[in-house]
N, C-alpha and C positions, 0 to 999 in steps of 0.2 A: 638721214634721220637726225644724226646731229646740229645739222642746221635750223632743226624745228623749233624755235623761238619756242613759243609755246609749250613743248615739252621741258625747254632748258629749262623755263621760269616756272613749269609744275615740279621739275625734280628740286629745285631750289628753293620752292615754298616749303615742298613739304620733309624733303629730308635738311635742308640744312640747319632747321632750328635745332635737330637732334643732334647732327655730327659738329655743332657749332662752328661751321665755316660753310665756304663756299669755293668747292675747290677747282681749280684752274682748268682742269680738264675731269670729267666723271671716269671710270674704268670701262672700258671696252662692257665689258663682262655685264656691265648695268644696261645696258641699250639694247642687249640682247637679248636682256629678260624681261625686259618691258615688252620688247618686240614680240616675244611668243606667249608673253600672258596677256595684253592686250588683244592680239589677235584669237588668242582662247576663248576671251569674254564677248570678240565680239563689239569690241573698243577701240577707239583711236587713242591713241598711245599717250596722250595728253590728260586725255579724258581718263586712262584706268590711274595712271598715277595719282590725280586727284583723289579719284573715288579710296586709294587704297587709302590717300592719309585723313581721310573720315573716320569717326569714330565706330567702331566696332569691326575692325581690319586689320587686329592687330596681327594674328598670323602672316598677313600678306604683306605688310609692314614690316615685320621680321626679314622674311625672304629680301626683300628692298632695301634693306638695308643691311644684309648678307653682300647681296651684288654691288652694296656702294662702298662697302668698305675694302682697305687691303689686308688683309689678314698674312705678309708674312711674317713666319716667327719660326724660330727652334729652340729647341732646350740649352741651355748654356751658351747663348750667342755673346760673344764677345765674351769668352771665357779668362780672360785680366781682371775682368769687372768683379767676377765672382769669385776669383780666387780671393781680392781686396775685400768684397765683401763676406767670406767668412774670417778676416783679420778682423773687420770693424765688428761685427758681432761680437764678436769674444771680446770684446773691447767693453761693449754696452752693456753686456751683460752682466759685465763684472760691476756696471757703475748703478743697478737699479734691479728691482725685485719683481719677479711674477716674467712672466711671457713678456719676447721683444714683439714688435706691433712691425708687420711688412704689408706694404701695400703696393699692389702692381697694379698701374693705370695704364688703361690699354692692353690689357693682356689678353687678346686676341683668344685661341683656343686653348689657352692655362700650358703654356711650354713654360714659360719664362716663369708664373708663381708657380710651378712645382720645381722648376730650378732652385728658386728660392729656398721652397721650404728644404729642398733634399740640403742644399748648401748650410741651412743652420743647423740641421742634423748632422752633417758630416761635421761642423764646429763642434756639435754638444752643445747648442743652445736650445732652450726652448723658446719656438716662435710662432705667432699663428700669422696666418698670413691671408690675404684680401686680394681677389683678381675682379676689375672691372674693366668693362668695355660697352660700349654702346651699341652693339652688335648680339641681338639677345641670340641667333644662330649659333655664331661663335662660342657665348657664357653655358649656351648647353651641351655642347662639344666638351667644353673645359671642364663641364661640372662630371660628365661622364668617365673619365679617367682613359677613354680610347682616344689618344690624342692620333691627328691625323697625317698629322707631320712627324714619323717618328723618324728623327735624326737629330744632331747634338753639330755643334760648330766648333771646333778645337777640342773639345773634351770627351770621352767616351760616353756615351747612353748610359743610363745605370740598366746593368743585365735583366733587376723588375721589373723595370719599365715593357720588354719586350708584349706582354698582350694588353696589359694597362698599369696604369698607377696604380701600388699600392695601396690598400684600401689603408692601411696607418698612414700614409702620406696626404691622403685626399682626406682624410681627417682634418688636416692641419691648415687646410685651404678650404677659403668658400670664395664661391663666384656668386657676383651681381651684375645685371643689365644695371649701367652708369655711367654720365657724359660727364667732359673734365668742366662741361658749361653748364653742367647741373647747381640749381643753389646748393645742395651738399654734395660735391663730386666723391667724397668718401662713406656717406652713407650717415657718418656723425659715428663713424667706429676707431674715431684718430683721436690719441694724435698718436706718431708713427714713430717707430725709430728709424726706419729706412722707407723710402717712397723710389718706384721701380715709374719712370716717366719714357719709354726708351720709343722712338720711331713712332712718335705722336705727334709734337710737338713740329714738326720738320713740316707739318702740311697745312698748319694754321699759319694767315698773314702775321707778316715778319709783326708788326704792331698789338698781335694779340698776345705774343710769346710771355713777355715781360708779365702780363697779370694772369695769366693763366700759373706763370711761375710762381709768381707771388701768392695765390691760390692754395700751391702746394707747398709752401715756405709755410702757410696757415698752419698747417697741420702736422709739421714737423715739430717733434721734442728739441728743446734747446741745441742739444748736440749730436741731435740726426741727420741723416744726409738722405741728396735726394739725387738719384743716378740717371744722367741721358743716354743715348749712345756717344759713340765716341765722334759720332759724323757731327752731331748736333751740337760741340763745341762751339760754333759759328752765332751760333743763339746769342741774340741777345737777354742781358740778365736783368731783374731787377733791382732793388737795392737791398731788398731781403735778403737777396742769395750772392754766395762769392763763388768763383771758380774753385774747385778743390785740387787737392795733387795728382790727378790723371784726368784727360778728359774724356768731359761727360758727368764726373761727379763732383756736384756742387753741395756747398754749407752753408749754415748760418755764419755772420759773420761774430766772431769771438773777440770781448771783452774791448777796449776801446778801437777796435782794427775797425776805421771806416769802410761802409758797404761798395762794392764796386761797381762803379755807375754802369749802366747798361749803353749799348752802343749803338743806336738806333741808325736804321739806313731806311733805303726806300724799300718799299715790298718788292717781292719778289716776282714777276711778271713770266712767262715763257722765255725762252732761252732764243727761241727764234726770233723773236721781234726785238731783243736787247740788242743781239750779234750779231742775228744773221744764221742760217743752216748753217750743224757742225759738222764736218766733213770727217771721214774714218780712214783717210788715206794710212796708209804705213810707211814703214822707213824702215832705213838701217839700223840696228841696234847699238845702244850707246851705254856703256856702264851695265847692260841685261835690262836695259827699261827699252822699247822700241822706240827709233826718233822720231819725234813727236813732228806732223807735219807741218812745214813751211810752206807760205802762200809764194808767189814769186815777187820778188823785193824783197821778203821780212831782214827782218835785221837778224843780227848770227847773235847766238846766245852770249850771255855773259860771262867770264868766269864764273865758280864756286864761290857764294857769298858777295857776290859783287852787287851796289846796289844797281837798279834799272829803272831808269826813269820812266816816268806814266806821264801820258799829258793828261787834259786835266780830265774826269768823268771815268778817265779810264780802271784807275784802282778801285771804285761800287763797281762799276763793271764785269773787273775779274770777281771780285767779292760775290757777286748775281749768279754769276756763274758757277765756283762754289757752292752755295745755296744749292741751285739746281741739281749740282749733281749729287748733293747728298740727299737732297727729296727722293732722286732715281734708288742709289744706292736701299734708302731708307723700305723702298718697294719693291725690292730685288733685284731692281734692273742694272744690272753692274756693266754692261756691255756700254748700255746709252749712256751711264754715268762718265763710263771709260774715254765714249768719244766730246763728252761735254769738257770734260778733264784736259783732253791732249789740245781743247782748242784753247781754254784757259792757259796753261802752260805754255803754247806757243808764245801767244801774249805778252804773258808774263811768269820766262824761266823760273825766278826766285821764291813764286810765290808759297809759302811753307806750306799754309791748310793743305792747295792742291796737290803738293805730293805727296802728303799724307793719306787725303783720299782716294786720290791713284793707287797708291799702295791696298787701300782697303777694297775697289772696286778690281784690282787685279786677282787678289787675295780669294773674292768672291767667286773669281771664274776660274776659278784651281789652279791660277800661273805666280806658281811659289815664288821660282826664280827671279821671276820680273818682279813680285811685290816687295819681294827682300831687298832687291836695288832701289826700287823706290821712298821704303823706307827708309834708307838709308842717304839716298838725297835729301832726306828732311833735315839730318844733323848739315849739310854744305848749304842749307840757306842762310839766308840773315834776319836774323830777329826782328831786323826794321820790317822787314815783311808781314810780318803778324799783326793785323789791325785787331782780330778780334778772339784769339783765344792766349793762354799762356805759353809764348814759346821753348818754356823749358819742358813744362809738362809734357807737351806737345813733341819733343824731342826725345824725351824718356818712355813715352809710349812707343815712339819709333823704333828709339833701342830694342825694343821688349821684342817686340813684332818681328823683327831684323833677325834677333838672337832667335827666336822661335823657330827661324824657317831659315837657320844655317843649314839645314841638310834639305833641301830642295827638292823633296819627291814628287 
């Protein structure tokens, strides 16, 4: 089915104008449902998708783009983020009058804005806050307060939460069907003091990042920040926005501090056609990180910090592969991130992103101990390694991580 020309270029007409991209491979999930609503109506599988994105279809349109999108999320994901953001609230709030303005793009079934709002509450700010997605399924999930995913990443559930959001808390949140490619991606409800962009971004060509950023820089207040994940450091930026001090959250750039050029590379292609099939062999363990497999010849790793010469194509290369694995990560897939990882890392020991995101895709699959060595090899690289995030930031998030999972359960 996949193979069917013609259904690729019907799901490609009619949903990509709405998800504003066109992504490298559709989800399993999507083929599925074509397969048994087509054959419900009595359709070839080309033919119902067409018909769905005609006009007066929109419920089926809906569902269509339930199956195309990836909805994961939890409440408090990358719980660092939030801790800093109830510091910066209490911040803004002290510098401006009336309700702070939060907006979360891409907020799949409302975990992450009601993270939010519960986060300015626990500051004692008052904040309203804005959840959209292009997934109208998803925005009525979020609007319901029976979130479906009840689980929390590093931080406890709030015990409310156990049969739904508070109804004071869904107060403080409203959801809208809304694409970041919309001529008003925010509705015209900004501008914002904080913009929530997290596991969005990472699936749009490496080429669109930059103005879609720029987009959200629009609607930021002068000394509002605008937060990714921590995978999507790798992003290139535009010159509206600078790196801020952890990654993932960027700024406007302040008073004569020139903007920080963006670092454009080539898009991001499949991992298999870059390199070649990644192989998941294992090894013996080294430092608690497992050793990463050797093909026969490679060359033997480097010292700690040493640099490692690349010929030439090779350093985009590892860089592609990064990319990759945080798009996996970005989608839950922490296993396939894992084996995209150890082949990057064979490649190339020193590389900082990669251990960083090894760390995060270990961390995912509950192996404490391996992510806390991993993080921890991120301080024994060398900064020359770092093409495209800040490598101190970058190190001080590792500290964090490291220090979090000293006790290894």
């Amino acid at each position: 089915m996949k193979d069917d020309r013609s259904l690729e270029r019907a799901l490609a007409r009619v949903l990509s104008p709405r998800l504003g991209h066109v992504p490298s491979r559709w989800p399993e999930t999507l083929y599925l449902h074509v397969r048994e609503r087509a054959q419900r109506a009595g359709q070839g599988e080309a033919e119902y998708v067409e018909r769905v994105g005609q006009a007066g279809e929109a419920a089926l349109l809906a569902m269509l783009l339930d199956a195309a999108t990836i909805g994961h999320t939890a409440a408090y994901r990358h719980p660092e983020q939030f801790g800093r953001l109830q510091r910066a609230l209490v911040g803004l709030a002290a510098r401006r009058p009336g309700p702070l303005r939060i907006w979360c793009a891409g907020c799949s079934t409302g975990e992450e804005a009601y993270s939010a709002a519960q986060s300015a509450q626990a500051a004692g700010v008052d904040a309203a806050v804005l959840g959209t997605d292009v997934n109208p399924v998803a925005i009525a999930v979020a609007r319901s307060g029976l979130l479906p995913q009840r689980r929390s990443v590093g931080a406890p559930l709030p015990a409310a939460w156990a049969e739904r959001v508070p109804e004071a808390l869904r107060r403080r949140v409203r959801f809208e069907v809304a694409s970041l490619t919309d001529a008003q991606p925010a509705l015209g409800a900004g501008p914002f003091d904080v913009i929530f962009c997290r596991n969005v971004l990472i699936y749009f060509d490496r080429e669109q990042v930059p103005r879609l950023l720029g987009r959200l820089a629009a609607e930021l207040v002068p000394d509002g920040h605008v937060i990714l994940s921590p995978a999507e450091g790798i992003l290139p930026l535009p010159p509206e926005l600078r790196r801020g001090p952890a990654p993932g959250w960027l700024r406007l750039p302040e008073g004569d501090v020139g903007p920080e050029p963006a670092s454009p590379r080539a898009p991001v292609a499949q991992v298999e056609e870059e390199s070649g099939p990644v192989s998941a062999r294992g090894g013996t363990a080294v430092g608690g990180v497992p050793a990463l497999a050797q093909p026969p010849g490679a060359a033997v790793a480097q010292p700690p910090g040493a640099a490692v010469a690349q010929p030439p194509g090779a350093a985009v290369a590892q860089d592609r592969r990064a990319e990759a694995a945080a798009r996996l990560l970005s989608a839950g897939r922490a296993a396939e991130a894992e084996q995209v990882l150890s082949a990057l890392l064979n490649a190339d020991p020193e590389h900082l992103e990669g251990w960083f995101l090894l760390g995060e895709a270990l961390l995912a699959r509950g192996e404490r101990a391996q992510a806390r060595a991993a993080f921890q090899r991120v301080l024994r690289c060398s900064a020359a390694g770092a093409r495209n995030v800040d490598p101190d930031a970058l190190r001080r998030a590792a500290v964090r991580r490291a220090e979090a999972l000293r006790d290894p359960r």
